[in-house]
C-alpha positions as semicolon CSV with decimal commas, in nm:
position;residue;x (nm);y (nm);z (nm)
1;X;0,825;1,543;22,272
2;X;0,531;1,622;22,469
3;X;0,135;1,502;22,445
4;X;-0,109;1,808;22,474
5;X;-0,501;1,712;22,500
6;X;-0,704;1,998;22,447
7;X;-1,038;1,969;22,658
8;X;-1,055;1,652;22,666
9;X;-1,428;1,508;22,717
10;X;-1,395;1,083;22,741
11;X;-1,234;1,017;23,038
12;X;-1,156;0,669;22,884
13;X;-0,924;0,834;22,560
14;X;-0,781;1,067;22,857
15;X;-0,702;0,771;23,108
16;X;-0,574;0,541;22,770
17;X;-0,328;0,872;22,685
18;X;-0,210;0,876;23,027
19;X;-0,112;0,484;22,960
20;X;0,056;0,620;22,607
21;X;0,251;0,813;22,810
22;X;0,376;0,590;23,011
23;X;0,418;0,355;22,779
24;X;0,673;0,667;22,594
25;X;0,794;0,836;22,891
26;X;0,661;1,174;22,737
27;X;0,481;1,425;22,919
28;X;0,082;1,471;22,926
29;X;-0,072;1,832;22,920
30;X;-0,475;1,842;22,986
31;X;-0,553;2,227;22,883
32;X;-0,890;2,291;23,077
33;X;-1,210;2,290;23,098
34;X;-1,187;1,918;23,141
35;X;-1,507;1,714;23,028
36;X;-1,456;1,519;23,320
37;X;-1,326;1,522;23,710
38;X;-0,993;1,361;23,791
39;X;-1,091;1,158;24,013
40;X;-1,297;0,986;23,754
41;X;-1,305;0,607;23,787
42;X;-1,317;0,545;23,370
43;X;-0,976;0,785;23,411
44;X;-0,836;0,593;23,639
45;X;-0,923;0,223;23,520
46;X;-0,833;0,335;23,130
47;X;-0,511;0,494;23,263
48;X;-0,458;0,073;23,500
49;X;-0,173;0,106;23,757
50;X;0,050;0,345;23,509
51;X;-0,031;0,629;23,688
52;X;0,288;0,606;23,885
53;X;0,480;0,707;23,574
54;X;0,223;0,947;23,440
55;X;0,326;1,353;23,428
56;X;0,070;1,489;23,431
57;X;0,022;1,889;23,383
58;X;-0,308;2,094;23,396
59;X;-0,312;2,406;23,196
60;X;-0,584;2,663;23,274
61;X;-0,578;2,754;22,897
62;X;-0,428;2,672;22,575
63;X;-0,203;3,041;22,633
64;X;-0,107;2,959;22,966
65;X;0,017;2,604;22,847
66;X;0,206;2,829;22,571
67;X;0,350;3,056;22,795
68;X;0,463;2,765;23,009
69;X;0,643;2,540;22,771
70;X;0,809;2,885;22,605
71;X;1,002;2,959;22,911
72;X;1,329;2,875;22,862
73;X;1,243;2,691;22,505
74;X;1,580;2,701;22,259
75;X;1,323;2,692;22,005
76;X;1,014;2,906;21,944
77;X;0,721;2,784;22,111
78;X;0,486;2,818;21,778
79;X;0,752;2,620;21,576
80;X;0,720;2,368;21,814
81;X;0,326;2,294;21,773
82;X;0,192;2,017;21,564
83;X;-0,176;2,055;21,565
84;X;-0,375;1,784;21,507
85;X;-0,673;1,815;21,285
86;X;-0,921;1,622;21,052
87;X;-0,923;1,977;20,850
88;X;-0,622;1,988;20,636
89;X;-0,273;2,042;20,653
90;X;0,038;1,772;20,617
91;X;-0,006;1,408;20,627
92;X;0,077;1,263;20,922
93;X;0,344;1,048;20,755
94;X;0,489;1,340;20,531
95;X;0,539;1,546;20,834
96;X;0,885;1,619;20,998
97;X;0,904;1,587;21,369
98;X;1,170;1,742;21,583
99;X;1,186;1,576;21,936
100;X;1,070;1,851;22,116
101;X;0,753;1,885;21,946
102;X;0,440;1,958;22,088
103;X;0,162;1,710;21,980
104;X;-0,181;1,914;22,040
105;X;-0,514;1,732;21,997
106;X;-0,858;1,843;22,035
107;X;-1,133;1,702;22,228
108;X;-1,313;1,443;22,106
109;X;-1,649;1,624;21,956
110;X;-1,535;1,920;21,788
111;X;-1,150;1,859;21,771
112;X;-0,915;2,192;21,771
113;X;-1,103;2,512;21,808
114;X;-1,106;2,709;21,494
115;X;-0,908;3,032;21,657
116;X;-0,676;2,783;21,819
117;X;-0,545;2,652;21,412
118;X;-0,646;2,997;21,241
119;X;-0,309;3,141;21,167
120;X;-0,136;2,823;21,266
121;X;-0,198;2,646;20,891
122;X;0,165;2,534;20,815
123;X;0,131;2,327;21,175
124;X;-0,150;2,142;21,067
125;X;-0,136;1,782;21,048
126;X;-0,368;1,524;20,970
127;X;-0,364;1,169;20,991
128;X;-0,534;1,025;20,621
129;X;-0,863;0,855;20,651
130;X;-1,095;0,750;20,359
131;X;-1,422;1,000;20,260
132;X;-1,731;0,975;20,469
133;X;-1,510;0,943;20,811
134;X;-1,525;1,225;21,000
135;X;-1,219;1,111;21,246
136;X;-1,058;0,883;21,458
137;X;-1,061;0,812;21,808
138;X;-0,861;1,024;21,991
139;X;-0,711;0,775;22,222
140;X;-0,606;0,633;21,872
141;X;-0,484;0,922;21,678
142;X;-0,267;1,017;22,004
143;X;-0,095;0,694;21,980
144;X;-0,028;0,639;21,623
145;X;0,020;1,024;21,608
146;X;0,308;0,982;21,893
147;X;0,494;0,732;21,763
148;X;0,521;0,800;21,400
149;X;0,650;1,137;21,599
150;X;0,936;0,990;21,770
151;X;1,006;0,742;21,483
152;X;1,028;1,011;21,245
153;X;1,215;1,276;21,493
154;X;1,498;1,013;21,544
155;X;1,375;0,953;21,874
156;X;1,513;0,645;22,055
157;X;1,204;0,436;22,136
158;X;1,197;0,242;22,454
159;X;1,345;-0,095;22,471
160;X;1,075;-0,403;22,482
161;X;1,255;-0,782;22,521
162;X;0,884;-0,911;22,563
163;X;0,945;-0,969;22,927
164;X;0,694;-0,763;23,190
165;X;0,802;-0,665;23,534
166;X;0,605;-0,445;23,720
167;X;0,716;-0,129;23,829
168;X;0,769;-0,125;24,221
169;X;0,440;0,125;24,281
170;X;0,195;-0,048;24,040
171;X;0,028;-0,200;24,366
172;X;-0,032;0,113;24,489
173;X;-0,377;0,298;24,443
174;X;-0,237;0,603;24,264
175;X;-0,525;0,811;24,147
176;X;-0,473;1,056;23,843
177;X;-0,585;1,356;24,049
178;X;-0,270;1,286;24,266
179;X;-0,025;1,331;23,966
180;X;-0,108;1,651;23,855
181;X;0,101;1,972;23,854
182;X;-0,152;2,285;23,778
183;X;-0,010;2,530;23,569
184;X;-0,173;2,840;23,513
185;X;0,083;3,068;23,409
């Protein structure tokens, strides 16, 4: 399974996805324009000393992060989407997950462009809030989105005694901007 923002704005949600995925061990796609530099501070402190275990990929566009995960895909790339929207589709907890599903979220003040869902209706899925919300955070949707993913994909889910050790780079200053892998197809 793999996280996908789409032009991400908040620094903050970005840096606490980073930490999501992490926390998962998935992947994290940024599909530019970015509303924000990666060598952000916010990015960095939301993201803490995770960014060790952060990968991190940087798509030019939404069709060359397509065109990227495709190669080589047993499955086709479109049946692998799961976008992410306010606007309709399945409930988030009604929705079958495979595990190598593509989560794909929109940024935070307009959500998934409009040609980026037309056509795409039975990948819609939407996480149920009451009338008169317009959405949730997107740090928070990624994370409850993710692992009701997993959970419901059959997805092992990492092992947690209670018991913290730090990994052996978290004293290093890792910045996010060193993480990345550009991808431009």
């Amino acid at each position: 399974m793999e996280l996908v923002l789409v032009q991400p704005e908040i620094p903050h949600n970005t840096g606490c996805a980073a930490r999501l995925a992490a926390a998962t061990g998935v992947r994290l796609h940024l599909v530019e324009p970015l509303g924000f530099s990666l060598e952000d501070r916010y990015l960095k402190r939301a993201g803490l000393d995770y960014w060790p275990l952060v990968e991190l990929v940087v798509h030019a566009s939404f069709e060359a992060l397509l065109t990227e995960l495709g190669r080589g895909s047993p499955r086709a790339i479109e049946e692998r989407l799961r976008l992410f929207t306010a606007r309709g589709g399945s409930s988030l907890f009604e929705t079958d997950f495979a595990a190598d599903d593509l989560l794909v979220f929109g940024c935070e003040s307009r959500g998934l462009a409009p040609e980026l869902v037309a056509g795409r209706e039975g990948r819609r899925v939407y996480v149920p809030i009451r009338p008169g919300v317009r959405s949730l955070n997107l740090a928070n949707a990624a994370c409850l989105g993710l692992y009701t993913a997993l959970v419901r994909a059959g997805v092992e889910l990492p092992r947690n005694d209670g018991r913290y050790e730090a990994h052996p780079h978290a004293a290093q200053d890792v910045r996010p901007s060193s993480r990345v892998r550009r991808s431009d197809a």
